[in-house]
N, C-alpha and C positions, 0 to 999 in steps of 0.2 A: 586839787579842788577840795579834799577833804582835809587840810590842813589851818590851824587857828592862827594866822601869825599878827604880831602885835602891830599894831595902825604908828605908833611913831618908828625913829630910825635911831636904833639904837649907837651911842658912841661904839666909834672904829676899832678901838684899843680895845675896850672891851670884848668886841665881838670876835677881834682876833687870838685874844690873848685865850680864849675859850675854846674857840674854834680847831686851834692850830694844837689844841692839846688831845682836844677830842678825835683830831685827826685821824693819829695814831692809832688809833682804840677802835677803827670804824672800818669795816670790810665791806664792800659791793660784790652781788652775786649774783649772776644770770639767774633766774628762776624756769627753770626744766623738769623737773620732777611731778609728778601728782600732788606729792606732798608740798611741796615748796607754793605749787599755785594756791593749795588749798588753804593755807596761811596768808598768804598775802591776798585771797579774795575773804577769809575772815578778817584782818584787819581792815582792809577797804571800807567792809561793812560799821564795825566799830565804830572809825572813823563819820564814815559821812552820817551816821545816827546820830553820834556825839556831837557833832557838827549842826544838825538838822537839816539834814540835806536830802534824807531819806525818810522812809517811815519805815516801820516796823515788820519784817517777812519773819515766814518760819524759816526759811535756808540760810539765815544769817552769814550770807554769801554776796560781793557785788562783781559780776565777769558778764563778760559779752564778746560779740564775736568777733572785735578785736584784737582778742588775747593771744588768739591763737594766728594773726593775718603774717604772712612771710615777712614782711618790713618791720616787723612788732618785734623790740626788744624790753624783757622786761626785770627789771633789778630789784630785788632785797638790798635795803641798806640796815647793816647788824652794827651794834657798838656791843665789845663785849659779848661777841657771838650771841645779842640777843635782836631778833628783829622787830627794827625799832618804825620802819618806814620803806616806799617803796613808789617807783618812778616807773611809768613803761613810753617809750620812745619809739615811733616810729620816723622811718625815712622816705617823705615822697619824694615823686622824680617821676616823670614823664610814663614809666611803663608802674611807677610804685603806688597807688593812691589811696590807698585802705588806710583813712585813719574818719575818727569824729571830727577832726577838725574840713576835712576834707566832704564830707557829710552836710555839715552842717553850711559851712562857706562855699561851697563850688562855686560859687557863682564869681568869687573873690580871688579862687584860687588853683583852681581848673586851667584859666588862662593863662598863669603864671608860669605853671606847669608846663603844658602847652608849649612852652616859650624856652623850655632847657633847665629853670630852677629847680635847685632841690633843698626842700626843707626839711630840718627837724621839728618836730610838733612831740613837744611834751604834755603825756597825758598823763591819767592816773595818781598826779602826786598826792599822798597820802602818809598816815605819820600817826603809828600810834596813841590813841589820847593822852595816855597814862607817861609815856615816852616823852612826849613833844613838849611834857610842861618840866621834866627833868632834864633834855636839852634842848635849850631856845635854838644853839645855830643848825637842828635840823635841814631847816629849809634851805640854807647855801650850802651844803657837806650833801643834800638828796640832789638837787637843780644842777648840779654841777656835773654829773652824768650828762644833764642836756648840754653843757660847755664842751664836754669831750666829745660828744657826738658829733657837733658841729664842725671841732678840728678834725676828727677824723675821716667823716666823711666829706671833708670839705663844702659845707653848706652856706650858701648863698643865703639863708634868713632861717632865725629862728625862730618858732613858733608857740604859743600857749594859748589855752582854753582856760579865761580868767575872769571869774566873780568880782561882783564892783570894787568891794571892801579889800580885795588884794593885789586891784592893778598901781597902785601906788609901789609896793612891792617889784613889782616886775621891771616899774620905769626905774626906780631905784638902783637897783644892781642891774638889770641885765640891760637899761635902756630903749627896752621894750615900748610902741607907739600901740595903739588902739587903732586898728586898722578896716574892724567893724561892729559895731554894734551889739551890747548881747543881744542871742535869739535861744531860745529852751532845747535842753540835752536829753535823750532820754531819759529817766530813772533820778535825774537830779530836778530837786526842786526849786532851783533858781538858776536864771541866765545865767549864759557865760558871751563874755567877748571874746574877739579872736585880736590877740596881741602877735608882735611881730617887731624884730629887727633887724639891720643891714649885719650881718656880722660879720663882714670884714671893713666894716665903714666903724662898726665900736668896738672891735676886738681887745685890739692894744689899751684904751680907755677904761675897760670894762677890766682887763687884767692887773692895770695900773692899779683899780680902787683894791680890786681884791685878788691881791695874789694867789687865794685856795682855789682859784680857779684853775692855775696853769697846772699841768701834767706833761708829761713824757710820751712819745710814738711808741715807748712800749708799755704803757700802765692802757694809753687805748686799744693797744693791740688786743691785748690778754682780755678785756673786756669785751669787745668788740665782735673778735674772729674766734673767741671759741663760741660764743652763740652762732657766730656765722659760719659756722662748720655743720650745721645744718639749715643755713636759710644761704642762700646764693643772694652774692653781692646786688646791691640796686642797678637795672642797668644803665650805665653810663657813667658808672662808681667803680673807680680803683684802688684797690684794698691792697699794703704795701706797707714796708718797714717805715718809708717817709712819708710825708701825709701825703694823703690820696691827692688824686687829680680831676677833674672831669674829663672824659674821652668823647673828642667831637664826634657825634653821628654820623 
């Protein structure tokens, strides 16, 4: 939400030829530490003021109490051990529900729930000001955490909380549909909608356009299970060298 990305689409070549360099150079990192959150909730802040999305506090801090919910996974993304941007993920699922999208949609998505789905719902994305205009493919090298999540824990739809000016974005790469309405988020000062896609209906499609997406059972492991070495599995989520499975109730 607190990232500026550009309204056209930029050529392919391009983006890869960039993308796939900066790759290399780019580390993802649980965030656990006091230290670690307190960075990543000052740039948050940076971010959505730069943005205008917020107004001006003396804590020059944005966290809530999300941050800390057991299905909440939340990543630093460092280029050049600097931290440049940062994604938090949560997993609902029938007994999982703590997230703002969940909040804010029940009505939408309760049912769903309800029903055996489980989504990922990407929240938080945010990106450095200063960062984000030195590298443009931030936003698919940060989003791409929500691609791993999805294969790992085998997730039936993925999910976003998305401002008008970037759901062209979302239909773009991730094939994401508008599935309600914006309605007002805490502490932000403009709508968000709730986006949504089949993700095993555009997987292979979505990976075709852009290869940076695919990974390895062990690049999500290592991401995944050492945060989840202190949060226990979602239930009805099997966490495993092959990708997970859902476990009939």
């Amino acid at each position: 939400m607190g990232y500026q990305m550009k309204s056209g689409a930029e050529p392919r070549t391009s983006l890869f030829g960039r993308g796939l360099g900066l790759f290399g150079r780019v580390d993802y990192r649980p965030i656990e530490t006091p230290e670690e959150k307190d960075s990543i909730y000052l740039m948050r802040y940076r971010a959505y003021l730069h943005s205008g999305l917020i107004l001006p506090s003396e804590s020059q801090r944005v966290s809530d109490r999300y941050d800390d919910a057991p299905n909440a996974w939340t990543f630093g993304i460092y280029v050049d051990g600097e931290l440049c941007g940062s994604l938090r993920l949560h997993v609902l699922t029938s007994e999982w529900r703590m997230s703002y999208a969940t909040e804010l949609f029940g009505d939408v998505l309760h049912p769903r729930l309800d029903q055996g789905e489980v989504f990922i719902d990407a929240a938080r994305f945010v990106a450095d000001p200063e960062k984000a205009q030195r590298f443009p493919e931030l936003p698919y090298l940060t989003l791409r955490r929500a691609y791993l999540a999805c294969e790992y824990f085998n997730a039936d739809t993925g999910l976003a909380l998305v401002r008008a000016e970037h759901q062209a974005f979302y239909r773009r790469v991730f094939l994401q549909e508008t599935i309600a309405e914006p309605r007002p988020i805490p502490i932000i000062l403009q709508k968000v909608a709730l986006m949504a896609c089949d993700f095993r209906a555009v997987r292979e499609k979505v990976l075709t356009r852009f290869p940076i997406m695919r990974s390895t059972s062990v690049e999500q492991r290592m991401l995944f299970q050492r945060a989840g070495e202190r949060h226990s599995p979602p239930c009805g989520v099997v966490t495993s060298f092959e990708r997970p499975s859902i476990v009939p109730n």
